[in-house]
C-alpha positions as CSV (number, residue, x, y, z in Angstrom):
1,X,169.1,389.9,288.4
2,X,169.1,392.6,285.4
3,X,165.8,394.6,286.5
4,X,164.7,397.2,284.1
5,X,163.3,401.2,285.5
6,X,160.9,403.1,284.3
7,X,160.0,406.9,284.2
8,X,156.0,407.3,283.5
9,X,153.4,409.9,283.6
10,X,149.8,409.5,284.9
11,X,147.0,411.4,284.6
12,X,145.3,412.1,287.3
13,X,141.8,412.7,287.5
14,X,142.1,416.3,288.4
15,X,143.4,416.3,284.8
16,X,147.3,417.0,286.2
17,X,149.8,414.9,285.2
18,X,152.0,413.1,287.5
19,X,155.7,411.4,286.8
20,X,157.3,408.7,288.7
21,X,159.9,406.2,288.6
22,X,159.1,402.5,289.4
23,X,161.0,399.0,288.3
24,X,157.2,397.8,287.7
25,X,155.5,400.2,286.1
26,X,151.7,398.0,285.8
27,X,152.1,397.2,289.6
28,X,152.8,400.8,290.6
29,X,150.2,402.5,288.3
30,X,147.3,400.4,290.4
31,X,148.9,401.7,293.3
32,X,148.6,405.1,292.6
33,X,144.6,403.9,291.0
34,X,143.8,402.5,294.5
35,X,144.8,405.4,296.8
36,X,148.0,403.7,297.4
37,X,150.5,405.0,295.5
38,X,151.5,407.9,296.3
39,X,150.7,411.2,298.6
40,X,149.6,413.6,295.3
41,X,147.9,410.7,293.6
42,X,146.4,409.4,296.8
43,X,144.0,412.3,296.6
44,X,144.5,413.5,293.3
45,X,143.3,410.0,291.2
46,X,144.9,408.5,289.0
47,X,142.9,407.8,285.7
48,X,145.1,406.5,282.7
49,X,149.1,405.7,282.2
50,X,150.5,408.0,279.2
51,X,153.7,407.4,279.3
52,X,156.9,405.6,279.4
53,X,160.6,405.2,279.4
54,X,162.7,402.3,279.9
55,X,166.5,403.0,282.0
56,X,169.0,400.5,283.0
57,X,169.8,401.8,286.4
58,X,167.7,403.2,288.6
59,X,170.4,406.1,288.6
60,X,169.5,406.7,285.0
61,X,165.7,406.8,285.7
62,X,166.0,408.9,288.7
63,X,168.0,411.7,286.7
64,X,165.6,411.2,284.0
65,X,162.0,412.0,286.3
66,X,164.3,414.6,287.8
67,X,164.0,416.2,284.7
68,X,161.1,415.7,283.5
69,X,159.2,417.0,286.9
70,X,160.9,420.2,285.8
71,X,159.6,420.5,282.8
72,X,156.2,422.4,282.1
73,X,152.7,420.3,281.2
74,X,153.2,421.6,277.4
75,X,156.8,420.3,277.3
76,X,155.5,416.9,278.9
77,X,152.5,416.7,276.2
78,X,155.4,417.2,273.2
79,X,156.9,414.4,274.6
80,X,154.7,412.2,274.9
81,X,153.5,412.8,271.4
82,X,157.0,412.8,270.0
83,X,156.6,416.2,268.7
84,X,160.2,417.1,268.3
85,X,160.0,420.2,266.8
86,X,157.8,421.6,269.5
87,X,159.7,420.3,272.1
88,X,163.0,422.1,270.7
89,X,161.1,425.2,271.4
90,X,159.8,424.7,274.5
Protein backbone atom coordinates (compact mmCIF):
# COMPACT_ATOMS: atom_id res chain seq x y z
CA UNK A 1 0.00 0.00 0.00
CA UNK A 2 1.48 3.48 -1.29
CA UNK A 3 0.29 5.71 1.82
CA UNK A 4 0.80 9.39 1.43
CA UNK A 5 2.36 11.81 4.82
CA UNK A 6 1.64 14.91 5.65
CA UNK A 7 3.27 17.94 7.53
CA UNK A 8 0.29 20.46 8.83
CA UNK A 9 -0.03 23.34 11.12
CA UNK A 10 -2.95 23.95 13.49
CA UNK A 11 -3.94 26.64 15.27
CA UNK A 12 -4.57 26.37 18.39
CA UNK A 13 -6.94 28.33 20.35
CA UNK A 14 -4.32 29.99 22.43
CA UNK A 15 -3.66 31.47 18.97
CA UNK A 16 -0.04 29.27 18.74
CA UNK A 17 0.52 27.38 15.99
CA UNK A 18 1.26 23.83 16.18
CA UNK A 19 2.94 21.32 13.32
CA UNK A 20 2.65 17.70 13.00
CA UNK A 21 3.08 14.93 10.79
CA UNK A 22 0.30 12.36 10.29
CA UNK A 23 -0.58 9.75 7.14
CA UNK A 24 -4.32 11.13 7.81
CA UNK A 25 -4.26 14.45 8.23
CA UNK A 26 -8.62 14.93 8.65
CA UNK A 27 -8.46 11.98 11.18
CA UNK A 28 -5.54 13.51 13.20
CA UNK A 29 -6.78 17.15 13.23
CA UNK A 30 -10.12 15.94 15.25
CA UNK A 31 -7.79 14.35 17.49
CA UNK A 32 -5.93 17.15 18.40
CA UNK A 33 -9.90 19.10 18.37
CA UNK A 34 -11.09 16.55 20.93
CA UNK A 35 -8.31 16.59 23.52
CA UNK A 36 -6.86 13.63 21.96
CA UNK A 37 -4.29 14.42 19.84
CA UNK A 38 -1.61 15.38 21.30
CA UNK A 39 0.03 16.70 24.88
CA UNK A 40 0.38 20.67 23.64
CA UNK A 41 -2.85 20.55 21.87
CA UNK A 42 -4.58 18.49 24.48
CA UNK A 43 -4.67 21.71 26.57
CA UNK A 44 -3.79 24.13 24.21
CA UNK A 45 -7.12 23.58 21.59
CA UNK A 46 -7.00 23.13 18.47
CA UNK A 47 -9.26 25.60 16.41
CA UNK A 48 -8.69 25.47 12.58
CA UNK A 49 -6.16 23.34 10.11
CA UNK A 50 -3.87 26.01 8.05
CA UNK A 51 -1.71 24.07 6.47
CA UNK A 52 -0.41 21.26 4.45
CA UNK A 53 2.21 19.32 2.70
CA UNK A 54 2.07 16.06 0.99
CA UNK A 55 5.59 13.60 1.35
CA UNK A 56 6.09 10.14 0.01
CA UNK A 57 7.84 8.60 2.97
CA UNK A 58 7.27 9.23 6.28
CA UNK A 59 11.22 9.93 6.33
CA UNK A 60 10.58 12.80 4.04
CA UNK A 61 7.76 14.27 6.20
CA UNK A 62 9.49 13.75 9.41
CA UNK A 63 12.67 15.88 8.06
CA UNK A 64 10.30 18.25 6.77
CA UNK A 65 8.17 19.06 10.47
CA UNK A 66 11.71 18.88 11.77
CA UNK A 67 12.24 21.91 10.05
CA UNK A 68 9.49 23.60 10.11
CA UNK A 69 9.24 23.34 14.24
CA UNK A 70 12.43 25.27 13.90
CA UNK A 71 11.33 27.89 12.13
CA UNK A 72 9.82 31.13 13.86
CA UNK A 73 5.72 31.95 13.73
CA UNK A 74 6.58 34.84 11.03
CA UNK A 75 8.55 32.28 8.90
CA UNK A 76 5.56 29.74 9.30
CA UNK A 77 2.89 32.53 8.31
CA UNK A 78 5.19 33.27 4.92
CA UNK A 79 4.69 29.92 4.16
CA UNK A 80 1.67 29.36 4.47
CA UNK A 81 0.79 32.29 2.44
CA UNK A 82 3.34 31.52 -0.15
CA UNK A 83 5.05 34.76 0.39
CA UNK A 84 8.38 33.87 -1.17
CA UNK A 85 10.04 36.86 -1.00
CA UNK A 86 9.45 37.22 2.67
CA UNK A 87 10.36 33.96 3.46
CA UNK A 88 13.89 34.46 1.64
CA UNK A 89 14.45 36.95 4.33
CA UNK A 90 13.41 35.47 7.11
Amino acid sequence: MNSKFYVYIIQCANGQLYTGMTNDVERRFEEHRSGHGGHYTSYAGATKLLYKEEYNTSQEAAKRETQLKGWTRRKKIALMQNNLALLKKL
